[in-house]
Backbone as ProteinMPNN parsed JSONL, in Angstrom:
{"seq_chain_A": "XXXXXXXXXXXXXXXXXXXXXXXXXXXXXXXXXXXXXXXXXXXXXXXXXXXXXXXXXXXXXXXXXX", "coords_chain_A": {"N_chain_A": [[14.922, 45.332, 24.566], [12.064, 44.686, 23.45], [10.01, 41.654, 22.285], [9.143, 40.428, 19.338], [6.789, 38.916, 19.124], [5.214, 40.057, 21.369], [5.518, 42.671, 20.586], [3.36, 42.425, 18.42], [0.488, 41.369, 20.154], [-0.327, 39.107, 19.789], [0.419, 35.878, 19.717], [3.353, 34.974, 17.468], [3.51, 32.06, 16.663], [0.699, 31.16, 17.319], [-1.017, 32.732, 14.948], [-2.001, 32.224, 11.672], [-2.272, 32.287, 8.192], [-4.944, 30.97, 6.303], [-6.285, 29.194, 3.247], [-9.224, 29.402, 1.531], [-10.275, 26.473, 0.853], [-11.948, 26.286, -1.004], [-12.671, 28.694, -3.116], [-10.002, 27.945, -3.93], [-8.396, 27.585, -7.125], [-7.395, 24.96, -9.239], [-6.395, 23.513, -12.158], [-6.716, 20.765, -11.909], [-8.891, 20.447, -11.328], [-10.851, 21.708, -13.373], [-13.427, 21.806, -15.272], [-12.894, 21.876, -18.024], [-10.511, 20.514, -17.894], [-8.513, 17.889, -19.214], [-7.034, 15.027, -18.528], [-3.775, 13.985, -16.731], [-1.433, 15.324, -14.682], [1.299, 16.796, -16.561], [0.287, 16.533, -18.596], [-1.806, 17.278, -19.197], [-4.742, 18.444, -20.481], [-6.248, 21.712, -22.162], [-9.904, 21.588, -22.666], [-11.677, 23.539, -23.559], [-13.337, 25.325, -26.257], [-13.48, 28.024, -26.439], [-11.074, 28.663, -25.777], [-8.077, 30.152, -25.446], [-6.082, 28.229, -25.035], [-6.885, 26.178, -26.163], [-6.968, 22.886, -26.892], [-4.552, 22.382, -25.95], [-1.651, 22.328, -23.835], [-2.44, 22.829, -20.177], [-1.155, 24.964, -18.421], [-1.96, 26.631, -15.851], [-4.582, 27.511, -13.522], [-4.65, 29.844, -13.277], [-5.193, 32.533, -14.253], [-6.941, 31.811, -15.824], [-9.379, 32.811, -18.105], [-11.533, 31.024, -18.549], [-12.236, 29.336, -16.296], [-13.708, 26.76, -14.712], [-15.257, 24.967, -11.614], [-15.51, 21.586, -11.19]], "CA_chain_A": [[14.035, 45.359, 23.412], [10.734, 43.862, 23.699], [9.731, 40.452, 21.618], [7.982, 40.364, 18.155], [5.302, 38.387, 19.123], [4.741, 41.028, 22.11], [4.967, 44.078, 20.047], [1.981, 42.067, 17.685], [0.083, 41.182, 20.597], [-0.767, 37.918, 20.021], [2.241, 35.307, 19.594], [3.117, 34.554, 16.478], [2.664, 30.585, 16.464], [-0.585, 30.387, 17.122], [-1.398, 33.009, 14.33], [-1.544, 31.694, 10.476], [-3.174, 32.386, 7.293], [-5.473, 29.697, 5.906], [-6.599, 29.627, 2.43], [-10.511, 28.865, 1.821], [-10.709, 25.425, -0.428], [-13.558, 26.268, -2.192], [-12.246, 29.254, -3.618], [-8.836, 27.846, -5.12], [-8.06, 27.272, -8.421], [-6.251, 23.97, -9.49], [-6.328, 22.698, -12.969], [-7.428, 19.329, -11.493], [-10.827, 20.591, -10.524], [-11.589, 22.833, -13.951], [-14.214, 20.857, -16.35], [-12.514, 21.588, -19.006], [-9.128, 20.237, -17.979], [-8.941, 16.742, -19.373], [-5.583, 14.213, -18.581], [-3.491, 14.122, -15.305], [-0.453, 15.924, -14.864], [1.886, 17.53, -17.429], [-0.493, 15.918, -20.022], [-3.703, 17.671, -18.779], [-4.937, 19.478, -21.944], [-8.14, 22.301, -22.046], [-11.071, 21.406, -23.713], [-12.978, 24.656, -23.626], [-13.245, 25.679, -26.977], [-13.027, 29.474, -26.301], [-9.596, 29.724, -24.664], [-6.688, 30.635, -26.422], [-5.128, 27.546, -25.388], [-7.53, 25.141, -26.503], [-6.157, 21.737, -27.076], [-2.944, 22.676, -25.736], [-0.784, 21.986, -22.246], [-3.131, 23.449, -19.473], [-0.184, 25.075, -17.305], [-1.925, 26.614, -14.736], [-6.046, 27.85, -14.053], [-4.705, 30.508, -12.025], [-5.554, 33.529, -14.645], [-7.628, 31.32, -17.018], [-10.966, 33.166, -18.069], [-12.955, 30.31, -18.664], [-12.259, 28.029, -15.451], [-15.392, 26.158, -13.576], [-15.194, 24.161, -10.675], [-16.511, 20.09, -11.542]], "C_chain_A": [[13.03, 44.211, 23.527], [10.775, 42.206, 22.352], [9.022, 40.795, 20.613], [6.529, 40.353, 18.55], [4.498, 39.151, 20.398], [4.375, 42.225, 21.535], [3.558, 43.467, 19.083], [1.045, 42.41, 18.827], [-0.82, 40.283, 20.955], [0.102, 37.086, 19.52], [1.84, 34.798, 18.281], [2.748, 33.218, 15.926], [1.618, 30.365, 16.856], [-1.625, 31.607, 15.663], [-0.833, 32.685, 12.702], [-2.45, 32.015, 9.183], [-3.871, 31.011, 6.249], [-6.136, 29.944, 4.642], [-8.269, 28.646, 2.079], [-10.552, 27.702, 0.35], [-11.439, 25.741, -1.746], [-13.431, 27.566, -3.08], [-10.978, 29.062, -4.856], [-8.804, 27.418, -6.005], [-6.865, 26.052, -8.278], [-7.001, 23.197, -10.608], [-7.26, 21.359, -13.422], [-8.704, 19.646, -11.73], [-11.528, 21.25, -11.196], [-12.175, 21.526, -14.833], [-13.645, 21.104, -17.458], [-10.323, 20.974, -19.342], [-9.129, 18.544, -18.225], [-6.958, 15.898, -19.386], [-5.16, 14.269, -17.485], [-1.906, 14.631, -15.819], [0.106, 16.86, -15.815], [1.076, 17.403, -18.702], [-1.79, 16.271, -20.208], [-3.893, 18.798, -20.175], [-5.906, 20.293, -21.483], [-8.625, 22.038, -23.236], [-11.89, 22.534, -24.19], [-12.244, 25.24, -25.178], [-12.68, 27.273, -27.682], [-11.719, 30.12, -25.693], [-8.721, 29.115, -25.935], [-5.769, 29.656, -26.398], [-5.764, 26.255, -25.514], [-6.71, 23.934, -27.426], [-4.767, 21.885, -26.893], [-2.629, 22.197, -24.629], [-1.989, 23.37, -21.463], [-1.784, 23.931, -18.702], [-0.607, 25.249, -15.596], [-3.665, 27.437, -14.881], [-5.614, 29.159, -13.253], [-5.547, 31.932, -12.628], [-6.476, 33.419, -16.209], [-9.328, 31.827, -16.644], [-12.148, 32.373, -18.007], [-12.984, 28.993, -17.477], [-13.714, 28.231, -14.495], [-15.034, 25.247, -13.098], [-16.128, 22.753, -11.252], [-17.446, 19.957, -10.528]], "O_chain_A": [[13.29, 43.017, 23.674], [11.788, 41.995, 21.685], [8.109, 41.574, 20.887], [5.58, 41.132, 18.456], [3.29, 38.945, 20.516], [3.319, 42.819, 21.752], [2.616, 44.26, 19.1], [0.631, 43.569, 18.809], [-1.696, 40.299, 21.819], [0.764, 37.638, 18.641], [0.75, 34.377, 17.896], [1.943, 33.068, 15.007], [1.334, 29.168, 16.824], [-2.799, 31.315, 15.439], [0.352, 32.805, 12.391], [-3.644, 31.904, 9.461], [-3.166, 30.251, 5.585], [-6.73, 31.021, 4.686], [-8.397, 27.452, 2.348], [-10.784, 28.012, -0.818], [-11.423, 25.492, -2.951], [-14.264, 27.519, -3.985], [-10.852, 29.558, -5.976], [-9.392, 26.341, -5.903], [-5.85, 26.064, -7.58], [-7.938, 22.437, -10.368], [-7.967, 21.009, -14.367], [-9.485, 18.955, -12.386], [-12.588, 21.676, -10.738], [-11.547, 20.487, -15.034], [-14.007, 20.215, -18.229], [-9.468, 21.007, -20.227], [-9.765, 17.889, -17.399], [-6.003, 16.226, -20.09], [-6.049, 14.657, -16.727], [-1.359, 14.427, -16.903], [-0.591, 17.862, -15.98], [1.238, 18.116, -19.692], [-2.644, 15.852, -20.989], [-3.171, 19.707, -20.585], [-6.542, 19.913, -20.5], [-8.168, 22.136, -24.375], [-12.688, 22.437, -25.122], [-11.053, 25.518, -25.321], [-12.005, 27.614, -28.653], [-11.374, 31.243, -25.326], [-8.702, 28.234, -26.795], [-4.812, 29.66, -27.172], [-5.234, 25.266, -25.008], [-6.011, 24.129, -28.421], [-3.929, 21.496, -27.707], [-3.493, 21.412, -24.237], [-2.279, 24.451, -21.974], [-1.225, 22.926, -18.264], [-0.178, 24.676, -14.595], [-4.049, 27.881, -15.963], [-6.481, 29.508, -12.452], [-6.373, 32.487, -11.904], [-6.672, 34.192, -17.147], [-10.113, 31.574, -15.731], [-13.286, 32.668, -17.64], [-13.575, 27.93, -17.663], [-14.37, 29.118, -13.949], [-14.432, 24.433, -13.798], [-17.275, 22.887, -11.677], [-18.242, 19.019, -10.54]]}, "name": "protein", "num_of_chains": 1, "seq": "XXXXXXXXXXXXXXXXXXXXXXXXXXXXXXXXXXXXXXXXXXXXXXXXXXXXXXXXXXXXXXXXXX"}
């Protein structure tokens, strides 16, 4: 029985998926996320969790890159 990285046809350690910076979402990096860590609140007036615990920007409508 042949090898994985033979039946692919290109070995598997040198192939990897890389995710593009400038695309991801993180909290940190939304203008309206104000505090560091567990304590980071949103400022944006229009979200539902305004002045609250920011958890995460992952499916937040109103995130913008600083």
């Amino acid at each position: 029985m042949p090898k994985v990285s033979l039946m692919q046809g290109t070995p598997a350690h040198i192939e990897f998926l890389k995710s593009n910076d400038k695309t991801r979402r993180h909290p940190s990096h939304c203008i309206y996320a104000e505090g560091i860590g567990r304590s980071r609140i949103c400022t944006c007036p229009q979200s539902e969790i305004y002045n609250m615990r920011c958890k995460s920007s992952k499916n937040c409508n109103y995130y913008e890159n600083k």
